[in-house]
C-alpha positions in Angstrom: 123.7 19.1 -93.6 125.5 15.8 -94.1 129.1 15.5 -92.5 131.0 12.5 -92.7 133.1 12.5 -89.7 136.0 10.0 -92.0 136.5 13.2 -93.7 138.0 15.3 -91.0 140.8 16.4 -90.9 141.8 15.7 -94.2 139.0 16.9 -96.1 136.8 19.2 -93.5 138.0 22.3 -91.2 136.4 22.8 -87.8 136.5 26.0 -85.7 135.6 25.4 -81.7 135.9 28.6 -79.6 134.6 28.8 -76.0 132.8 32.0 -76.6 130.6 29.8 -78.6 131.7 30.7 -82.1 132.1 27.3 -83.7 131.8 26.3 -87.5 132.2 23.5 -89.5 133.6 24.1 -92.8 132.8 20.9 -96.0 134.2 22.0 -99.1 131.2 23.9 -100.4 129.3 24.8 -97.1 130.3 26.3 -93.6 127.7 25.7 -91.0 127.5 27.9 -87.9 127.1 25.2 -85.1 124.8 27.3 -83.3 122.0 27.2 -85.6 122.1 23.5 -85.5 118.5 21.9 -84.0 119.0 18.4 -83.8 121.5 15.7 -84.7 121.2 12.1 -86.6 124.6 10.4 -85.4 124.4 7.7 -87.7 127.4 4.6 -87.7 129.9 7.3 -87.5 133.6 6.3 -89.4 137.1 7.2 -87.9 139.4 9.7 -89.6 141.0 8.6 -92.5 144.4 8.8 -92.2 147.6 7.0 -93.0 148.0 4.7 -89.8 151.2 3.7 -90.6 153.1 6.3 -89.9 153.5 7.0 -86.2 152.7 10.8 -86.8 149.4 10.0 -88.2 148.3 7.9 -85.5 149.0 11.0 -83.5 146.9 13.1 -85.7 144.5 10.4 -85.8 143.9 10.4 -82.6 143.5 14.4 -81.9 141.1 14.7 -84.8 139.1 12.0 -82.2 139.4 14.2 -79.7 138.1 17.0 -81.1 135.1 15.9 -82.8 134.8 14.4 -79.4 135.0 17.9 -77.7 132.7 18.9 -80.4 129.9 16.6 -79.8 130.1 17.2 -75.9 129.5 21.2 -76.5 127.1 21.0 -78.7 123.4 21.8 -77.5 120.9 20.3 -79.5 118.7 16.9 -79.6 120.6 14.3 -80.4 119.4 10.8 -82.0 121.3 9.7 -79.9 124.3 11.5 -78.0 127.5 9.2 -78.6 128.2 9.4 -74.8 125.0 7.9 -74.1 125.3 5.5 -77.0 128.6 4.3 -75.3 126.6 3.3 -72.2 123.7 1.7 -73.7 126.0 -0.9 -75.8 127.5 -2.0 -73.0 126.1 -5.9 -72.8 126.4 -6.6 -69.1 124.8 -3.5 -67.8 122.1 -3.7 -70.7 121.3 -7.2 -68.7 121.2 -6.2 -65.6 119.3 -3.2 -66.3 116.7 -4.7 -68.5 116.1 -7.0 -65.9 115.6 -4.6 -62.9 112.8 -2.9 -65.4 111.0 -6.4 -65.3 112.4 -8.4 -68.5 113.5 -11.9 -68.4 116.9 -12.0 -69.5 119.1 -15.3 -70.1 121.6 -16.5 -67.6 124.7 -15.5 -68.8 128.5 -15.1 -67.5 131.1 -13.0 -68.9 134.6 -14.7 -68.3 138.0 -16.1 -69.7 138.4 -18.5 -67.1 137.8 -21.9 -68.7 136.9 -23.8 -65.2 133.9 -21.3 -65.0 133.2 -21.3 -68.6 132.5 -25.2 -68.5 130.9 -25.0 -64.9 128.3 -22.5 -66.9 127.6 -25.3 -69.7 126.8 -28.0 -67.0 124.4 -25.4 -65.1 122.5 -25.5 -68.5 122.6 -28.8 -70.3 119.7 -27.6 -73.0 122.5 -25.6 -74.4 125.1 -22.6 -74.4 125.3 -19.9 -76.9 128.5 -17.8 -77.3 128.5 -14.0 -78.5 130.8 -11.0 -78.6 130.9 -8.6 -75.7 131.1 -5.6 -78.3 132.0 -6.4 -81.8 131.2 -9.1 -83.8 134.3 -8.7 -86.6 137.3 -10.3 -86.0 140.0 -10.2 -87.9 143.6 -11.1 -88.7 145.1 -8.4 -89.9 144.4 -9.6 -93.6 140.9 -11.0 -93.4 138.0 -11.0 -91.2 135.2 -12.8 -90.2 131.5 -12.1 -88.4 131.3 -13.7 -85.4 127.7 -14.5 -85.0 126.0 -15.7 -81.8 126.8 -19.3 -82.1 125.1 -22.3 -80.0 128.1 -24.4 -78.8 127.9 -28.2 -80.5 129.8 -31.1 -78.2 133.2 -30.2 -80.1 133.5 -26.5 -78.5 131.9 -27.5 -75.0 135.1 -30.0 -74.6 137.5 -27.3 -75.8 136.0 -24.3 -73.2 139.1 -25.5 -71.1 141.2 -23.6 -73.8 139.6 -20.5 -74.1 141.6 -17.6 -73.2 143.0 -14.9 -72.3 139.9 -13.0 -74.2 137.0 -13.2 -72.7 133.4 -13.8 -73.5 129.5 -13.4 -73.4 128.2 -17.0 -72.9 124.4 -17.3 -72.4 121.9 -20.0 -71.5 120.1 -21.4 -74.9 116.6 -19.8 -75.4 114.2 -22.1 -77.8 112.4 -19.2 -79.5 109.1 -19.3 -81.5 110.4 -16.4 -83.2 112.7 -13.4 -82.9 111.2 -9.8 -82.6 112.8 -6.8 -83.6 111.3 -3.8 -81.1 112.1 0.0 -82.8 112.2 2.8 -80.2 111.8 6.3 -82.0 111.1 8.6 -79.2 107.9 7.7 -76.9 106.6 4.9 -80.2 107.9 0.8 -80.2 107.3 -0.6 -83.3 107.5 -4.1 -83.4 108.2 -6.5 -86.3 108.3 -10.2 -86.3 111.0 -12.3 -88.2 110.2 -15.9 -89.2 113.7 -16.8 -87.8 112.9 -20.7 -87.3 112.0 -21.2 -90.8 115.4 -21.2 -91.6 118.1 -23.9 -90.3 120.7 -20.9 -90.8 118.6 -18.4 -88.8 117.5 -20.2 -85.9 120.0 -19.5 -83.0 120.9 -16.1 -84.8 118.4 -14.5 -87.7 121.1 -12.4 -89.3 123.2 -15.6 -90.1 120.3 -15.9 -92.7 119.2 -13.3 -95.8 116.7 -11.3 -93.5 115.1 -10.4 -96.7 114.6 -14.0 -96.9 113.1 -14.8 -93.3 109.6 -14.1 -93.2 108.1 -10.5 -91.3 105.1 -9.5 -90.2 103.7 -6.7 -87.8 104.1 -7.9 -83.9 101.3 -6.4 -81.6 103.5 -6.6 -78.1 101.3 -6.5 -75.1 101.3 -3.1 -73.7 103.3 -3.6 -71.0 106.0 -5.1 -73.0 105.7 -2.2 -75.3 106.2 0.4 -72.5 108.9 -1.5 -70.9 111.0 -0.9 -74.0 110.6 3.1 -74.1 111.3 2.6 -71.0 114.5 1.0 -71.3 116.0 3.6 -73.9 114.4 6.2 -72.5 116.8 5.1 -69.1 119.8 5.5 -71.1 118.8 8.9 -72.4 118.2 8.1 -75.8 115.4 8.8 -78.4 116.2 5.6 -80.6 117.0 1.9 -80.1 116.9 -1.4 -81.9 116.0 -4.0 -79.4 116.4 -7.9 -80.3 113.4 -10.0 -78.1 112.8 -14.0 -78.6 109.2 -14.7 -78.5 109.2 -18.1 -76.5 106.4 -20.3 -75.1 106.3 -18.5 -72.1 106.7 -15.0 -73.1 109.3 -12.5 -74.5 112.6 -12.7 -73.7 115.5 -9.9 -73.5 119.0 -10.4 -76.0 120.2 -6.8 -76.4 119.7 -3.1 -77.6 121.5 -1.7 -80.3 121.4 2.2 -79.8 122.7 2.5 -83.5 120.9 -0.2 -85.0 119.7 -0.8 -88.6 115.8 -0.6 -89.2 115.0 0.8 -93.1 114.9 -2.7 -94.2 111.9 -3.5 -91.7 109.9 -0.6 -93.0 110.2 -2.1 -96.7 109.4 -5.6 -94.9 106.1 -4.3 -93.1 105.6 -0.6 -93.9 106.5 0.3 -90.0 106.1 4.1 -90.5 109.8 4.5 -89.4 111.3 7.4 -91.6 108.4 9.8 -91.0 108.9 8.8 -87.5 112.4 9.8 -87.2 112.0 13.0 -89.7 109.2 14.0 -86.8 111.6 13.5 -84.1 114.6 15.1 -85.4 112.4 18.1 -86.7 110.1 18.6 -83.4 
């Protein structure tokens, strides 16, 4: 069954009781939560509700809360748990821990203090990228933007004395030969190469670029770059994860892991048996 969390409370009735008799009820279907097996939490949406009026934010925010309470009571496999997906987005722990499990990682400082910000940029004079600690939109209340990982030209190294108060994810430059995206479906990696340099638009960050225009191919990761990525979800708890590697001169080097990342359009790129993956997963 399909539930689209945006349409509770408005739309969809829920019945939690601690004796265990919970239901979910859409507008043709009521599912006894018992009988569920195993859970896809897929980019879930906040309820839709009118936030302009104070009482709605209330409501807004209790609906939150229970699907919250729902999610924490309810025994089955999740891909993945949203407690555990909170965890593994986190970008500074994701650093430290791939590290400990033997990745190279770029040096990077999270700060809002402009004297360290520049201090950072003279420590690497090949370059500093920028990125968002957790979301990449921005917007102004009317509009918004994507903020996209973003090497820093001469312009915005002179103006890091004005950053502030927000803070942010600056990271040494890594010259890559390509970008790899790694797939983590239970104990499998499946690993796909993207052309990223072949692009002037794509080179510091491939999604700047039409992926479908970037070229892909099948990456065969040494094994023990392979196992180092189950690994890594697997430490969080997870079944699934979208991992973003640079393949550089030297090696493969560590960005991030998205525990709620996309991945259908690299099984149309490459025919990376992904779906029948996940179906086996979810139906084990």
């Amino acid at each position: 069954m399909r539930f689209n969390t945006e349409d509770f409370p408005e739309a969809t009735s829920l019945r939690w009781r601690n004796n265990g008799a919970t239901a979910l009820t859409l507008a043709t279907r009521e599912l006894d939560l018992a009988s569920v097996d195993a859970v896809w939490y897929r980019r879930p949406a906040v309820p839709l509700l009118d936030l302009s009026d104070p009482a709605a934010v209330w409501a807004a925010g209790e609906a939150r809360e229970a699907l919250d309470g729902l999610w924490k009571t309810l025994d089955a496999l999740w891909v993945n748990h949203p407690d555990r997906n909170r965890l593994a987005e986190c970008k500074p722990e994701q650093l430290r821990r791939a590290a400990d499990l033997g990745f190279t990682v770029p040096a990077s400082i999270v700060t809002n203090d402009p004297e360290a910000a520049a201090a950072f940029a003279s420590e690497h004079p090949d370059g500093v990228v920028c990125k968002p600690l957790r979301s990449g939109r921005v917007s102004n209340g009317t509009t918004s933007k994507l903020f996209f990982t973003t090497l820093l030209d001469a312009a915005a190294l002179a103006a890091l004395g004005e950053i502030g108060p927000e803070p942010y994810l600056f990271q040494a430059f890594v010259p890559k030969r390509y970008d790899v995206r790694v797939t983590v479906i239970g104990s499998d990696a499946f690993a796909a190469r993207i052309e990223s340099q072949s692009n002037p638009e794509a080179v510091v960050d491939w999604r700047r670029g039409d992926p479908r225009g970037l070229g892909h191919e099948v990456e065969e990761l040494p094994p023990d770059v392979s196992a180092r990525c189950v690994e890594l979800v697997a430490s969080y708890g997870l079944h699934f994860g979208a991992i973003d590697l640079a393949a550089t001169a030297e090696g493969y080097v560590f960005f991030e892991n998205n525990p709620n990342g996309q991945w259908a359009w690299l099984e149309q790129a490459v025919n990376l048996p992904l779906r029948a993956r996940l179906a086996d997963l979810l139906t084990q």
